[in-house]
C-alpha positions as CSV (number, residue, x, y, z in Angstrom):
1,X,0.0,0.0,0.0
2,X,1.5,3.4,-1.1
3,X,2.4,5.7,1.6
4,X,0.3,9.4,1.5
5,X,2.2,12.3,0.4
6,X,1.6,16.5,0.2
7,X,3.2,18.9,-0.9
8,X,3.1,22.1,1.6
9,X,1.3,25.0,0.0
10,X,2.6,28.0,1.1
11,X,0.0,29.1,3.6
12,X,1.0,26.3,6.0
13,X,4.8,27.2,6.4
14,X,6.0,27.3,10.1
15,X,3.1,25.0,11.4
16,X,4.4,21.7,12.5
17,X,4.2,18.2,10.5
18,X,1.8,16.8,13.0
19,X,-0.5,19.3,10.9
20,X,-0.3,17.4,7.6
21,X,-1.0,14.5,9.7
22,X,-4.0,15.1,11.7
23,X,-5.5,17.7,9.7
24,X,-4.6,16.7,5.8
25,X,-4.1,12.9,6.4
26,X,-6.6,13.0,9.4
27,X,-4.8,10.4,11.1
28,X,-5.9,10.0,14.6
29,X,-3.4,10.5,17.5
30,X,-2.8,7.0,17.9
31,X,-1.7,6.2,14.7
32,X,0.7,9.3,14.8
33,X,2.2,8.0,17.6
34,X,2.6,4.5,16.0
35,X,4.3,6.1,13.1
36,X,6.7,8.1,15.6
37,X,8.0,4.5,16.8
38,X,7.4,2.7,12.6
39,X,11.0,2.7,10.4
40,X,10.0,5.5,7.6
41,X,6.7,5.9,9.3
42,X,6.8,10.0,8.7
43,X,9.4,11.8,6.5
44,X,10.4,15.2,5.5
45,X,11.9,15.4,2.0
46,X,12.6,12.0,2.2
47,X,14.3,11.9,5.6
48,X,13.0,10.6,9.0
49,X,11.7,13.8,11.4
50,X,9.7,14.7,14.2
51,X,6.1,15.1,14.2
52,X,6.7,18.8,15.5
53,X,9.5,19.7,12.8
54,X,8.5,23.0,11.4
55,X,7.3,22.8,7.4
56,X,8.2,25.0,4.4
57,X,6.6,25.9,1.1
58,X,7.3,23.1,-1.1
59,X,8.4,20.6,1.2
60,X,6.7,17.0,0.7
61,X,5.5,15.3,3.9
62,X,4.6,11.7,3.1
63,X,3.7,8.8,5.8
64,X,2.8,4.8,6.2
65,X,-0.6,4.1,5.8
66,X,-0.4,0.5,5.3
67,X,-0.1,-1.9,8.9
68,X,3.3,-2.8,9.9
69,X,4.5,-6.2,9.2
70,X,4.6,-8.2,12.2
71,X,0.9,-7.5,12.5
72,X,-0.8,-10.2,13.7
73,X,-2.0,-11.8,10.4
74,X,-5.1,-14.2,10.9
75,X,-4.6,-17.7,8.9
76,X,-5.2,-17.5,5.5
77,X,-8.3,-20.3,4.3
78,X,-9.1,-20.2,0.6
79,X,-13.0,-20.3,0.5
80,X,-15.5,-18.8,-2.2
81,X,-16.1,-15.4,-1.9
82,X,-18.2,-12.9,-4.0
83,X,-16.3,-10.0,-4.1
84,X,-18.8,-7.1,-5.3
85,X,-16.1,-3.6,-5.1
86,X,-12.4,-3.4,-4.5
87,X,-9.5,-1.1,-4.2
88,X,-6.2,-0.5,-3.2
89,X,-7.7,0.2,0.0
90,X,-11.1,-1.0,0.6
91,X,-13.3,-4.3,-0.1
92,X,-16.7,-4.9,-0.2
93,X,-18.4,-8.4,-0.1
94,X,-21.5,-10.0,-0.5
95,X,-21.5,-12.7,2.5
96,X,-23.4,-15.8,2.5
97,X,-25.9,-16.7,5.7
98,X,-24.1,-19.3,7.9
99,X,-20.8,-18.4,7.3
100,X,-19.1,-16.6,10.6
101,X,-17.5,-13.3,10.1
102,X,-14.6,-14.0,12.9
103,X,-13.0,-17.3,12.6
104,X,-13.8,-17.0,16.6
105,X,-17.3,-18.1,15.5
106,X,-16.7,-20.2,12.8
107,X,-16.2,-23.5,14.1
108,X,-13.4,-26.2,12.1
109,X,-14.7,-23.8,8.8
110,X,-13.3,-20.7,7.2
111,X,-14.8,-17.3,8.2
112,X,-15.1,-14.4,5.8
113,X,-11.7,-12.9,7.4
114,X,-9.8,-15.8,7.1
115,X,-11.2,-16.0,3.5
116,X,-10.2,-12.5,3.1
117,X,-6.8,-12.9,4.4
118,X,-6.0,-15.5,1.7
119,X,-7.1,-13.0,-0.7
120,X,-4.8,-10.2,0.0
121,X,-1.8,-9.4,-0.6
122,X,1.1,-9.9,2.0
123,X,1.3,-6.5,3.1
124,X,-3.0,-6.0,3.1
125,X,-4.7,-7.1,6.6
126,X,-8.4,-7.4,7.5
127,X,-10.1,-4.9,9.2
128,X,-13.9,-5.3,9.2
129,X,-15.6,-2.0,9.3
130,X,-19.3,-3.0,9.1
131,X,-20.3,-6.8,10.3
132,X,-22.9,-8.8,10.0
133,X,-24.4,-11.7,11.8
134,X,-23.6,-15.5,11.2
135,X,-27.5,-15.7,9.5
136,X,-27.3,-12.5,8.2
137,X,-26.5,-12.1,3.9
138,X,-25.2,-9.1,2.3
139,X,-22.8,-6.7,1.8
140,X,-20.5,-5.7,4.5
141,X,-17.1,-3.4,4.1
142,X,-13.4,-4.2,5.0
143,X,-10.8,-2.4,5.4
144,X,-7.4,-3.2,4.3
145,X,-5.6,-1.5,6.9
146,X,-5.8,0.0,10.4
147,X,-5.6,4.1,9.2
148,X,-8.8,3.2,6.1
149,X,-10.8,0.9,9.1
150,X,-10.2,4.8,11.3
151,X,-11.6,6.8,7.9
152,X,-14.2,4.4,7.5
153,X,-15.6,3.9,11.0
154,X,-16.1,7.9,10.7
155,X,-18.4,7.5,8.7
156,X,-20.9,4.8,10.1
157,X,-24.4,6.6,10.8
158,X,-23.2,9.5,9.2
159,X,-24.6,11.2,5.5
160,X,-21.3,9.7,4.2
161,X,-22.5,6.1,4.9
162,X,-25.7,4.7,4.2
163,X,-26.4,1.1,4.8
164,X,-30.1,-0.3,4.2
165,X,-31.4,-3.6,4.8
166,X,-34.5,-6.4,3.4
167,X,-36.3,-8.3,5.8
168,X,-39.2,-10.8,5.8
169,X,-41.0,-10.4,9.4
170,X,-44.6,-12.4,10.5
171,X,-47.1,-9.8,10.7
172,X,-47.1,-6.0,9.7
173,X,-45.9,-3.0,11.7
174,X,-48.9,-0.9,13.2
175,X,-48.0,1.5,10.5
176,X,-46.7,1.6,6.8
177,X,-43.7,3.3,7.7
178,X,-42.0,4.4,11.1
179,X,-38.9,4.5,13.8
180,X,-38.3,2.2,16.5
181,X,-36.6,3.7,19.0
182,X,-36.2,1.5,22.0
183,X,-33.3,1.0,24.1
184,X,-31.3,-2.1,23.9
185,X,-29.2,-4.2,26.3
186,X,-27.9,-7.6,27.2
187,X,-30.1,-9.0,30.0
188,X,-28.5,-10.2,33.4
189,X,-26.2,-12.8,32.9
190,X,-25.9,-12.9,29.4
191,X,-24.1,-11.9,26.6
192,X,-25.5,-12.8,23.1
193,X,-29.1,-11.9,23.2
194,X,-30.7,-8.4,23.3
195,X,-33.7,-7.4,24.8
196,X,-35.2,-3.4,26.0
197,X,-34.5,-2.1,29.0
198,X,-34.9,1.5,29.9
199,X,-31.5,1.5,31.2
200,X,-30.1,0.1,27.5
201,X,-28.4,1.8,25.1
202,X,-29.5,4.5,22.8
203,X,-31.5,2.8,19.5
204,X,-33.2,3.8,16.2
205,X,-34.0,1.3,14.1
206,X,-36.3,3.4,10.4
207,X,-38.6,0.8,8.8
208,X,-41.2,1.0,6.1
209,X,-43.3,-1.9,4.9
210,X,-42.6,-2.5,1.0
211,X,-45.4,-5.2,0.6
212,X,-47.8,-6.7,2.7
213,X,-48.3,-10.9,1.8
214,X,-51.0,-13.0,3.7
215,X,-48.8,-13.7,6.7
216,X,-45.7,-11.7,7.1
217,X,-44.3,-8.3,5.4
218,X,-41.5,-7.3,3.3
219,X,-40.0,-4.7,5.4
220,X,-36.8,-2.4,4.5
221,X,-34.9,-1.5,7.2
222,X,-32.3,1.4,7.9
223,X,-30.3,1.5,11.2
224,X,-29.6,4.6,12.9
225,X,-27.6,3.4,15.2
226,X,-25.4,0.0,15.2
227,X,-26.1,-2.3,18.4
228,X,-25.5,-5.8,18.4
229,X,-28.6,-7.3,17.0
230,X,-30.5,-4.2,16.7
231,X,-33.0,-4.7,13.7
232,X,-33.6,-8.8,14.9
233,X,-34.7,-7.1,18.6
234,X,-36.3,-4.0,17.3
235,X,-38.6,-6.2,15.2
236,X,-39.3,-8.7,17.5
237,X,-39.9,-6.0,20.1
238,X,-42.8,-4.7,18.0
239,X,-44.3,-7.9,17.6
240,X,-43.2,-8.5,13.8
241,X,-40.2,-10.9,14.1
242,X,-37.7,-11.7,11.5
243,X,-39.0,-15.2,9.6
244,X,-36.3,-17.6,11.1
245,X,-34.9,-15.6,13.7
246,X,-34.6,-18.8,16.7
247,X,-33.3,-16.5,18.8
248,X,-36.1,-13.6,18.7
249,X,-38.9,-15.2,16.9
250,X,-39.0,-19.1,16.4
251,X,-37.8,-21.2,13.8
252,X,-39.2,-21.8,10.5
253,X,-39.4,-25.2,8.4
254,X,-38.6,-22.9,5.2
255,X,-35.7,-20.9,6.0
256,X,-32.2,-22.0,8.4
257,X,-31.7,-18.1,9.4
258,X,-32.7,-14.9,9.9
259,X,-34.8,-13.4,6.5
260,X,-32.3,-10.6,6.9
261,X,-30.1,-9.2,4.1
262,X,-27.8,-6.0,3.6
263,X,-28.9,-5.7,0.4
264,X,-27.9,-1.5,-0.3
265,X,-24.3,0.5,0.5
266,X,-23.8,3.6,-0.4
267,X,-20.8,5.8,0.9
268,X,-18.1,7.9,0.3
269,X,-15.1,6.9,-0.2
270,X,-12.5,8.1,2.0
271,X,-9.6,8.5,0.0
272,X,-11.2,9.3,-3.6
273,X,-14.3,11.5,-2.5
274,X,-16.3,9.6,-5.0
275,X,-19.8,8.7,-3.9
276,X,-19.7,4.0,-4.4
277,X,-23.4,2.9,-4.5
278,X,-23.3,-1.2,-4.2
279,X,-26.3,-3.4,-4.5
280,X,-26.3,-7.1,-3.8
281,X,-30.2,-8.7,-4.4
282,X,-31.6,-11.3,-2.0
283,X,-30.6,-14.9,-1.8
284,X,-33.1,-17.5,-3.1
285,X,-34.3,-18.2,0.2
286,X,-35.5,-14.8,1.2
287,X,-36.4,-14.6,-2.8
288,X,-38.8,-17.2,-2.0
289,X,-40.6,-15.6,1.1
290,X,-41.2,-12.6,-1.1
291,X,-42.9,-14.3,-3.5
292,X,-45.1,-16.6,-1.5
């Protein structure tokens, strides 16, 4: 990954490097600092200096954006993968349901980052900027190092990042088109489900029913904020649970997860400005639910 380099205009002569990094780069303290202590992590003209070396017109301040290499690389699985937008920096897939983000979760199979990590190059690590759950398809954004997964994580619930959703619930929402906001939280004693409590944190969950069938609803779904679980509780907490959702809802004979699907992206891109607008349609399963 090519390092970032800028050429000082001369309206920012005598202010310190550290400017070009926080304020051009916008690199965050903490990966200043990690610079200070990386081989050719910042340089002047081509030379090693201090983040607080005074800057000239014309001078060319350049610095590592790529992770260092004794980063802790996960193992590398080759596994399918449907690979809908990629850069120098930034990957977008289109994940299957059932197959585990972290290899944490994945069992004796591959997960999407260990997939990943097979498909990048030596000096490219994983950073997952927007995850999904095991049962939940769709597109989800990776970062290929630690400064992009800063840029990117910016933007989540922010104008510059727009993420919408498809589910299939039982029943209809009370109205066509609404917010949920109720606050969410792990009960006592455990720490995988989510349920309300007044005391949970802050949620907004913006539905709107897209067609009503004779049992359950095609419903698109756009978080406001990102909780663990967030649109499977929100639903359930209305009384419309997700078709296959065990864990909010109750199983169904027709479908092995969730009817949830990130099926809309749209953001800017960090280092390009340019606005990406990715679409991935349903899977066959949740296909099917539609059109029953």
């Amino acid at each position: 990954m090519e390092p970032l380099t800028y050429a000082v205009p001369g309206e920012l002569a005598g202010l310190p490097v550290r400017h070009v990094l926080t304020e051009v780069f916008l690199m965050s303290h903490s990966h200043v600092s990690r610079l200070k202590r990386r081989e050719g992590g910042i340089l002047l003209n081509g030379l090693p200096c201090y983040s607080t070396a005074r800057l000239k017109a014309g001078d060319v301040v350049s610095a590592l954006i790529s992770d260092p290499p004794d980063a802790k690389r996960l193992e590398p699985i080759e596994a399918p993968l449907d690979i809908v937008f990629e850069d120098e920096w930034l990957i977008v897939v289109n994940k299957r349901a059932g197959v585990s983000v972290h290899p944490e979760r994945a069992g004796l199979g591959s997960s999407v980052e260990n997939a990943l990590t097979h498909h990048l190059k030596e000096d490219e690590f994983v950073h997952t900027v927007s995850r999904l759950d095991r049962g939940t398809s769709g597109l989800m954004t990776v970062a290929k190092s630690g400064y992009l997964h800063e840029r990117m994580i910016r933007l989540l619930h922010t104008p510059d990042f727009y993420k919408e959703y498809l589910g299939v619930c039982w029943g209809a929402p009370p109205e066509p088109h609404g917010f949920i906001r109720l606050p969410l939280r792990h009960p006592e004693g455990e720490n995988y489900r989510m349920a309300v409590f007044e005391d949970g944190l802050p949620c907004e969950t913006e539905y709107e029913v897209t067609e009503r069938l004779c049992d359950r609803s095609v419903v698109r779904l756009i978080p406001h904020t990102g909780r663990m679980h967030q649109l499977r509780a929100h639903m359930a907490a209305i009384g419309c649970p997700l078709v296959g959702d065990w864990l909010y809802g109750e199983e169904a004979p027709f479908i092995d997860h969730p009817a949830l699907h990130s099926r809309l992206l749209v953001f800017t891109h960090p280092m390009t400005n340019e606005r990406i607008r990715l679409e991935a349609p349903p899977p066959d399963d949740i296909a099917a639910l539609m059109r029953a």
